[in-house]
C-alpha positions as CSV (number, residue, x, y, z in Angstrom):
1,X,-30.6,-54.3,19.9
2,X,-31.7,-53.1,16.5
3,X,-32.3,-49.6,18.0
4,X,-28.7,-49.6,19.6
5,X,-27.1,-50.6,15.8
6,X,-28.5,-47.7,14.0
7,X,-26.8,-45.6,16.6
8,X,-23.6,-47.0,16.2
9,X,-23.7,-46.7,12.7
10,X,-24.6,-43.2,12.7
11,X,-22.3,-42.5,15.1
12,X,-19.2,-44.2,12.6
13,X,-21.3,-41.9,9.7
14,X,-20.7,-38.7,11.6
15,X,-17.4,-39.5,13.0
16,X,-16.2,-40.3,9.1
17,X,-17.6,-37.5,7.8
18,X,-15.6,-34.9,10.1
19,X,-12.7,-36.7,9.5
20,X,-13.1,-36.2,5.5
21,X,-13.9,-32.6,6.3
22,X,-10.7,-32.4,8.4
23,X,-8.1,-33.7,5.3
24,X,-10.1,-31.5,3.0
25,X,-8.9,-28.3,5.1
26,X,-5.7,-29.8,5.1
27,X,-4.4,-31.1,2.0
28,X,-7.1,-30.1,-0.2
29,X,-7.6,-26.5,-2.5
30,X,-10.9,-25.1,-2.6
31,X,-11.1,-23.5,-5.3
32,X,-10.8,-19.6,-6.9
33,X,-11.6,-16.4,-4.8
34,X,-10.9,-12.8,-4.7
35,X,-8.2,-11.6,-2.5
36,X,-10.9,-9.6,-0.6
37,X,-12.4,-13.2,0.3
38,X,-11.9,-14.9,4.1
39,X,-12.1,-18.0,1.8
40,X,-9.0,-17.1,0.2
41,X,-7.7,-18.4,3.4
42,X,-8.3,-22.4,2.8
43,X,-7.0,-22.2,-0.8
44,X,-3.8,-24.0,-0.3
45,X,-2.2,-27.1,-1.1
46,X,0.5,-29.2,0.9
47,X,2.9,-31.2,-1.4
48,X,5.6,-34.0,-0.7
49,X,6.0,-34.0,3.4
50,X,3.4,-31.8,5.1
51,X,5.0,-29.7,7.7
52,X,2.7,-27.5,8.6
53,X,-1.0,-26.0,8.6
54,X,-2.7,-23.4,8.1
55,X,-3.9,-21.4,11.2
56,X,-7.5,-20.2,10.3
57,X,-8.5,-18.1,13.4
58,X,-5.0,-16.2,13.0
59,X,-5.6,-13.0,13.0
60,X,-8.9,-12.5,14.8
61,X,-9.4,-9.5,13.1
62,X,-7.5,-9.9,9.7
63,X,-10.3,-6.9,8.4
64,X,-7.2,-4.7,10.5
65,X,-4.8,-5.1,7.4
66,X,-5.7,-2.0,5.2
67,X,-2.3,-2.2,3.1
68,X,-0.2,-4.2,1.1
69,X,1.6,-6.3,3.5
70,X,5.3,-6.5,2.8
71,X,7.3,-8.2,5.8
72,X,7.0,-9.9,9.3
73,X,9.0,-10.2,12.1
74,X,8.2,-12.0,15.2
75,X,9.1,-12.1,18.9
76,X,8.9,-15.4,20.4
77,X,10.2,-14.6,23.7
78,X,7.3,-11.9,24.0
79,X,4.4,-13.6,22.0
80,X,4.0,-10.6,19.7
81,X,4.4,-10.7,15.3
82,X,5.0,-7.5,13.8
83,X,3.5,-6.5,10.6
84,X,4.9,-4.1,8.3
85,X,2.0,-2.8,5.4
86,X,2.3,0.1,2.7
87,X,-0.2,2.7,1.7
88,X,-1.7,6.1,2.0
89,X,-2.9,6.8,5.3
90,X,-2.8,3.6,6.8
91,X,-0.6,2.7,9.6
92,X,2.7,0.8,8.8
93,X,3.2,-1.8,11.3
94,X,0.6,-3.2,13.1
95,X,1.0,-5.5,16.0
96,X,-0.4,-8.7,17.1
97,X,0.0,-11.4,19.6
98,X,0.7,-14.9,18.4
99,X,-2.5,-15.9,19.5
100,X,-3.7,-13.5,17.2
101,X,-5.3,-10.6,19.4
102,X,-4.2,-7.3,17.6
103,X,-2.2,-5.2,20.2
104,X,-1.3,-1.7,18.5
105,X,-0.6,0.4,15.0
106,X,2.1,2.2,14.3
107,X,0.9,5.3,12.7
108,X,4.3,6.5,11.9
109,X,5.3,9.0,9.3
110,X,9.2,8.2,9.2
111,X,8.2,5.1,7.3
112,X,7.3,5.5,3.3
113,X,7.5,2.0,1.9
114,X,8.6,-0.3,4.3
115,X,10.2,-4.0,2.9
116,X,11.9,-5.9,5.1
117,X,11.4,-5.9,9.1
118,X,13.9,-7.7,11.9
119,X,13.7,-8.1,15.1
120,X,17.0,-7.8,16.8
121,X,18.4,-8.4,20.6
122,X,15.6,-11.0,20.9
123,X,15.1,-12.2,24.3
124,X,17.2,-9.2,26.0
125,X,15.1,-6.1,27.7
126,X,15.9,-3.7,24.6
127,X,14.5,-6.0,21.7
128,X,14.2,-3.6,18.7
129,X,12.8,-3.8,15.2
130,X,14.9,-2.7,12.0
131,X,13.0,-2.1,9.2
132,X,14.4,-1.2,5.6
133,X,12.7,1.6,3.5
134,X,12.9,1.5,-0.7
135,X,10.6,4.5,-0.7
136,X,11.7,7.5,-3.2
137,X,10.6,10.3,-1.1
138,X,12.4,12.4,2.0
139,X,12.7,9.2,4.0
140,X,13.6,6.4,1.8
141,X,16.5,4.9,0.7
142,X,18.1,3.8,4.7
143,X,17.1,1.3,7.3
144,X,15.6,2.9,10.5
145,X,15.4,1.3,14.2
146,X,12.4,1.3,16.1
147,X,11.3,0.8,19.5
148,X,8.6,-1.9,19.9
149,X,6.4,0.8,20.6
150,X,7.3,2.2,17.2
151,X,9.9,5.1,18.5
152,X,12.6,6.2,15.9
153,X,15.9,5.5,17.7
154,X,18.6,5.6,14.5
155,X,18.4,5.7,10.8
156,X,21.2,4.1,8.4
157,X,22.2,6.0,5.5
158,X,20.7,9.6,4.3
159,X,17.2,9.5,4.0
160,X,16.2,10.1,1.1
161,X,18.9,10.4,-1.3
162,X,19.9,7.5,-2.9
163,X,22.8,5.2,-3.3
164,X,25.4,5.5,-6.4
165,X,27.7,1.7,-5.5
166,X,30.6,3.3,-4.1
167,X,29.6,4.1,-0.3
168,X,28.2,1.0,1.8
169,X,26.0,3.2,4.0
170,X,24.5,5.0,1.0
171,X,21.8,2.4,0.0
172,X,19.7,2.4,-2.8
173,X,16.0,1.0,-1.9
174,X,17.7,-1.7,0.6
175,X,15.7,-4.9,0.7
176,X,16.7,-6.7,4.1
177,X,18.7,-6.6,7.3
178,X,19.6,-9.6,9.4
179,X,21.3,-8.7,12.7
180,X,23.0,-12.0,14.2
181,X,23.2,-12.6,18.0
182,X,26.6,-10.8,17.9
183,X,25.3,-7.7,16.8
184,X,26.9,-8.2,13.2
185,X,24.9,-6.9,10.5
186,X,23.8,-8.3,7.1
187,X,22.4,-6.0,4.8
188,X,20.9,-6.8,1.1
189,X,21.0,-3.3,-0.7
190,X,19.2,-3.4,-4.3
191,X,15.4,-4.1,-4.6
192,X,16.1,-2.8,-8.0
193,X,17.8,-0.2,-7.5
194,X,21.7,0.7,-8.7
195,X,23.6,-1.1,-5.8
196,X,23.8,-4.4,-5.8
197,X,25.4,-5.5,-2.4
198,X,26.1,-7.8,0.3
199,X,27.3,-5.1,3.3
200,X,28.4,-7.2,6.4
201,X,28.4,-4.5,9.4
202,X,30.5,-4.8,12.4
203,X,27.9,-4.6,16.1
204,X,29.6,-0.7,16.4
205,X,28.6,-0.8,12.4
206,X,31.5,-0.2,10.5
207,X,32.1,-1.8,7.6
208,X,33.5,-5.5,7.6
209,X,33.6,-6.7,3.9
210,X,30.9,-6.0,0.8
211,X,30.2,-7.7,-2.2
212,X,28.8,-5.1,-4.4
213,X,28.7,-5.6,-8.6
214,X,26.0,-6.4,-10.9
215,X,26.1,-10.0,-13.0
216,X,25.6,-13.4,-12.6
217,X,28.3,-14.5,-11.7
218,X,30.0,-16.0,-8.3
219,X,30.0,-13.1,-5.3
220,X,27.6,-11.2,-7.9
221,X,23.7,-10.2,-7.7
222,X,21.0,-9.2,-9.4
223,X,18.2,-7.7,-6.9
224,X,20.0,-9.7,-3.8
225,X,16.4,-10.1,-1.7
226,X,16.8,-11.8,1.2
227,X,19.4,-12.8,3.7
228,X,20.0,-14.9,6.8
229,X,23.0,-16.6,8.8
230,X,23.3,-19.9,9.9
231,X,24.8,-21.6,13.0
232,X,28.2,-22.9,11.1
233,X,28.3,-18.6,9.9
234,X,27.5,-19.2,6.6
235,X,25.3,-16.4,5.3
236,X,22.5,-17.4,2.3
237,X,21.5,-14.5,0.3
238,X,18.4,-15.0,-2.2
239,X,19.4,-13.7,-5.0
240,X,15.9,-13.0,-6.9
241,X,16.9,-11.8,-10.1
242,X,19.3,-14.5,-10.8
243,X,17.1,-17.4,-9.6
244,X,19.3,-18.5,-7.0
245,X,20.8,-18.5,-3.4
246,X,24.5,-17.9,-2.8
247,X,26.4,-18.7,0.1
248,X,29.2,-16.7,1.8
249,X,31.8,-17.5,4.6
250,X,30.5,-14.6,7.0
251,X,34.2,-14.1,8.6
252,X,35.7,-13.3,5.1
253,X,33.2,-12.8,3.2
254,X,34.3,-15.6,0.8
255,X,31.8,-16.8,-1.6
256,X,31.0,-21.0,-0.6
257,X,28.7,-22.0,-3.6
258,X,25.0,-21.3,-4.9
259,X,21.7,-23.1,-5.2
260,X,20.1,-22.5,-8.5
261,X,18.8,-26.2,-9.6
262,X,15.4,-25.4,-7.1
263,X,14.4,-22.1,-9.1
264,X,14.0,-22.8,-12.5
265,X,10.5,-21.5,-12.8
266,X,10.5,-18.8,-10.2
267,X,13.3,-16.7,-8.5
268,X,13.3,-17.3,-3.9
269,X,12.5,-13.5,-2.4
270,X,12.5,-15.3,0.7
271,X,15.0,-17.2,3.0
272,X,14.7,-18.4,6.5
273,X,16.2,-21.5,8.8
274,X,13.2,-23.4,10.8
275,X,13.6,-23.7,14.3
276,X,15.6,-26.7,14.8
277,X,17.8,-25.4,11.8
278,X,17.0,-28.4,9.6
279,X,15.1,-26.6,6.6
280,X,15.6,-23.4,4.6
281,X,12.0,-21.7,4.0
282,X,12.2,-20.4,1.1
283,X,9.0,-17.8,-0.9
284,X,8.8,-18.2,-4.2
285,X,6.3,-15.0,-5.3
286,X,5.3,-15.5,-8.5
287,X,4.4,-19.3,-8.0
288,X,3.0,-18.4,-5.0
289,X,4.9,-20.8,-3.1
290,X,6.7,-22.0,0.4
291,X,9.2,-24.6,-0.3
292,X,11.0,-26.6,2.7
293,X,14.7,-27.5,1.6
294,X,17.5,-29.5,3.3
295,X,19.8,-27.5,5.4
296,X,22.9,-28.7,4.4
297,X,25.4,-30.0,6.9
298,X,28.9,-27.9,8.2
299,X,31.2,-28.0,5.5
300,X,28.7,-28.9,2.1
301,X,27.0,-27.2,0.3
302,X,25.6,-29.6,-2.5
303,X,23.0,-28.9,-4.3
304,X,19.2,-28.0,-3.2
305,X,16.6,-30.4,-2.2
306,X,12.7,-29.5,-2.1
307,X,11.6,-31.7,0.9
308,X,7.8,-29.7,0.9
309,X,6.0,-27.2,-0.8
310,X,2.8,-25.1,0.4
311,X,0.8,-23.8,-2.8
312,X,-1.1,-21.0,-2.3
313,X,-3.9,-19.3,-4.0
314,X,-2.8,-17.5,-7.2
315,X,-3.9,-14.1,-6.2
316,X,-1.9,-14.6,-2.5
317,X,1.8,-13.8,-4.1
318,X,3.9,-14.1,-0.5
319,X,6.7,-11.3,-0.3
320,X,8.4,-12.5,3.3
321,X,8.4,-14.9,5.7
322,X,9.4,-15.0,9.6
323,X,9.5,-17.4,12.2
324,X,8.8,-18.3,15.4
325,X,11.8,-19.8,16.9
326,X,9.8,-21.2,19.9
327,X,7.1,-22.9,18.3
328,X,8.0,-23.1,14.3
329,X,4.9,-21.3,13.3
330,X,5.5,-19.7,10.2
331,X,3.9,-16.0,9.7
332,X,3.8,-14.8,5.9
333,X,3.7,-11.6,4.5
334,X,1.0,-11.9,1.3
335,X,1.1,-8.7,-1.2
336,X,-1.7,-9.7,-3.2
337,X,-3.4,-11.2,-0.4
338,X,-3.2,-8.0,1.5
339,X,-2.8,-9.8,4.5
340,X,0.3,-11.9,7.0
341,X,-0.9,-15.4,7.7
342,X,0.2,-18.4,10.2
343,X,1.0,-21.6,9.4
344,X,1.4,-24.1,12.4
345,X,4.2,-26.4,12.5
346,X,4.2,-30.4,12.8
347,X,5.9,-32.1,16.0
348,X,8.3,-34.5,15.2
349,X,5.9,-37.3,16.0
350,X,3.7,-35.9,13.2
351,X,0.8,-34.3,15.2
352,X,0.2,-30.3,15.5
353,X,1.8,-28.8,17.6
C-alpha cells in the first residue's frame, strides 16, 4: 500500500511539473538572445486575452532563411506560405508548406528588394503572387506578378524609374498591394519615397480614385504601409508615419475616420482581418509587437480597442504579417529576426486548434 502511494505521488510530481513547463512556453519570456539564436524563438509574451501560440517546429528548417525577411503571403487552399527575403545572392522567396516542410526558392533576378507579397485569385486554378519592389536599381520602383513557381507574368509601373505624384502607375518604392476577390486593386505607394498614395485599381486596372498628398491630415499619409479591405468595403490603410489607421469607403474613395488612440508609442506597419473577421492584426515594429483589436461593426468606426498583444523579443522587429484564412494561423515576417514565424490560433472553446 505504502509502495503504491509513492507512485501516486510521483506520478502527480511529474504530471505538475510538465504542466508548469507547458505555461512557461506559453505565457512566459525567457529571457535575452541573439537573433542568430533558435532560443530566440520562445522569447515572447502573451498579454490581455491569449489568442494564439507560438508554433515551435515551424519551419523545419528555419537555417533556410539567409535574408532579411520582409513579407508573407499564404495559400490556405494549397497549404503553402510564401516568403519574401532581401540580400545579395540569396533567393527571394522561398516556399514552404504550412506544415512547415520547405518546398522551393525562387532564385529570381527581376526582384531587388522585395516588401510586400499577396496572394491573389486564391482558391481558383491561376492563384498568383504580387509582390511590390522599393528597390533603387533597374527593377525597382513597380509591383510585379509571379507564377507560384516564381514566373514573371506582368510588372506595374516602369521599373526602375521612380515616381514624381502626378501618375498613379508611376510608383515610388510601393509598400503593399491588396487585390480583393473582385479583382479590384489597392495599392499603398510611399515606403518613403515622394508619393504618398492610396491608388484603388479597377480588375482591368485602370484607375478608380487616389488619394495622394503628404500631411496629417484626413485622406492624407505619411509612409501609408499597409492596406486591407473588409467585408462591409471599407479599406484600412496603416498609416506608419502618422501613427494611425485610416478608413476609406472603397466605392468612393471617401475617407470614414482613423484610429490613432492605439499608437501612441509606436506607429502599425501592419494590418490584417483574422479569419472569422472579428480582429484587426495589427505589427507594431519598433515595440516589437502583434496587437489583436475589435473589428468594428458595419457602419462605426469608433475608436480602437487592444483586445491582445504578443510581445516579442527586442531584437525580432516584425515587418508583415499574413493569414491563414482556413485555420487562423498567423505567419510573421521578422527583419531583425531574420526569419517568418507561425503562431497557432485558439478555437473558440479556448483549446489549440
Amino acid at each position: 500500500m505504502l509502495i503504491k502511494r509513492r507512485v501516486h505521488a510521483c506520478l502527480i510530481a511529474s504530471t505538475m511539473g510538465s504542466l508548469v513547463l507547458v505555461m512557461m512556453a506559453l505565457y512566459g519570456a525567457f529571457g535575452t538572445h541573439s537573433p542568430s539564436s533558435s532560443s530566440l524563438r520562445q522569447d515572447y509574451q502573451l498579454m490581455g486575452r491569449p489568442l494564439y501560440k507560438l508554433d515551435l517546429g515551424w519551419p523545419r528548417n528555419p537555417e533556410l532563411f539567409t535574408g532579411n525577411v520582409f513579407a508573407v503571403a499564404v495559400d490556405q487552399y494549397a497549404g503553402v506560405v510564401y516568403v519574401a527575403q532581401r540580400g545579395d545572392n540569396v533567393p527571394k522567396v522561398l516556399v514552404f508548406t504550412t506544415d512547415g516542410d520547405f518546398l522551393m526558392a525562387w532564385n529570381t533576378t527581376t526582384l531587388e528588394m522585395p516588401h510586400g507579397i499577396f496572394l491573389a485569385d486564391a482558391g481558383s486554378l491561376n492563384p498568383t503572387l504580387w509582390i511590390t519592389d522599393v528597390g533603387n536599381g533597374p527593377h525597382g520602383h513597380c509591383i510585379k506578378q509571379y507564377s507560384p513557381s516564381g514566373k514573371l507574368l506582368q510588372v506595374l509601373g516602369t521599373p526602375g524609374k521612380a515616381g514624381h505624384g502626378l501618375n498613379p502607375l508611376q510608383f515610388d518604392q510601393p509598400a503593399e498591394i491588396f487585390v480583393h476577390s473582385s479583382g479590384e486593386m489597392y495599392i499603398v505607394d510611399g515606403d518613403g519615397g515622394m508619393n504618398n498614395r492610396l491608388i484603388k485599381l479597377s480588375k482591368n486596372q485602370e484607375v478608380v480614385w487616389v488619394h495622394g498628398e503628404k500631411g496629417p491630415g484626413p485622406g492624407q499619409f505619411n509612409i501609408p504601409h499597409s492596406v486591407t479591405v473588409d467585408r462591409a468595403l471599407r479599406v484600412w490603410v496603416a498609416d506608419r508615419g502618422n501613427k494611425r489607421i485610416q478608413v476609406f469607403n472603397s466605392i468612393t474613395g471617401d475617407w470614414l475616420g482613423s484610429w490613432g488612440g492605439c499608437f501612441t508609442e509606436d506607429a502599425p506597419y501592419s494590418v490584417r482581418l483574422t479569419q472569422d473577421k472579428k480582429y484587426f492584426v495589427v505589427i507594431q515594429l519598433n515595440t516589437n509587437q502583434i496587437s489583436l483589436l475589435d473589428a468594428p461593426p458595419v457602419g462605426v468606426i469608433g475608436e480602437c480597442k487592444v483586445i491582445s498583444v504578443i510581445q516579442l523579443a527586442e531584437e525580432v522587429k516584425p515587418h508583415l504579417v499574413d493569414l491563414d484564412l482556413k485555420t487562423g494561423a498567423l505567419y510573421v515576417a521578422e527583419i531583425g529576426a531574420q526569419q517568418a514565424q507561425k503562431f497557432t490560433a485558439f478555437s473558440l472553446d479556448g483549446s489549440f486548434l
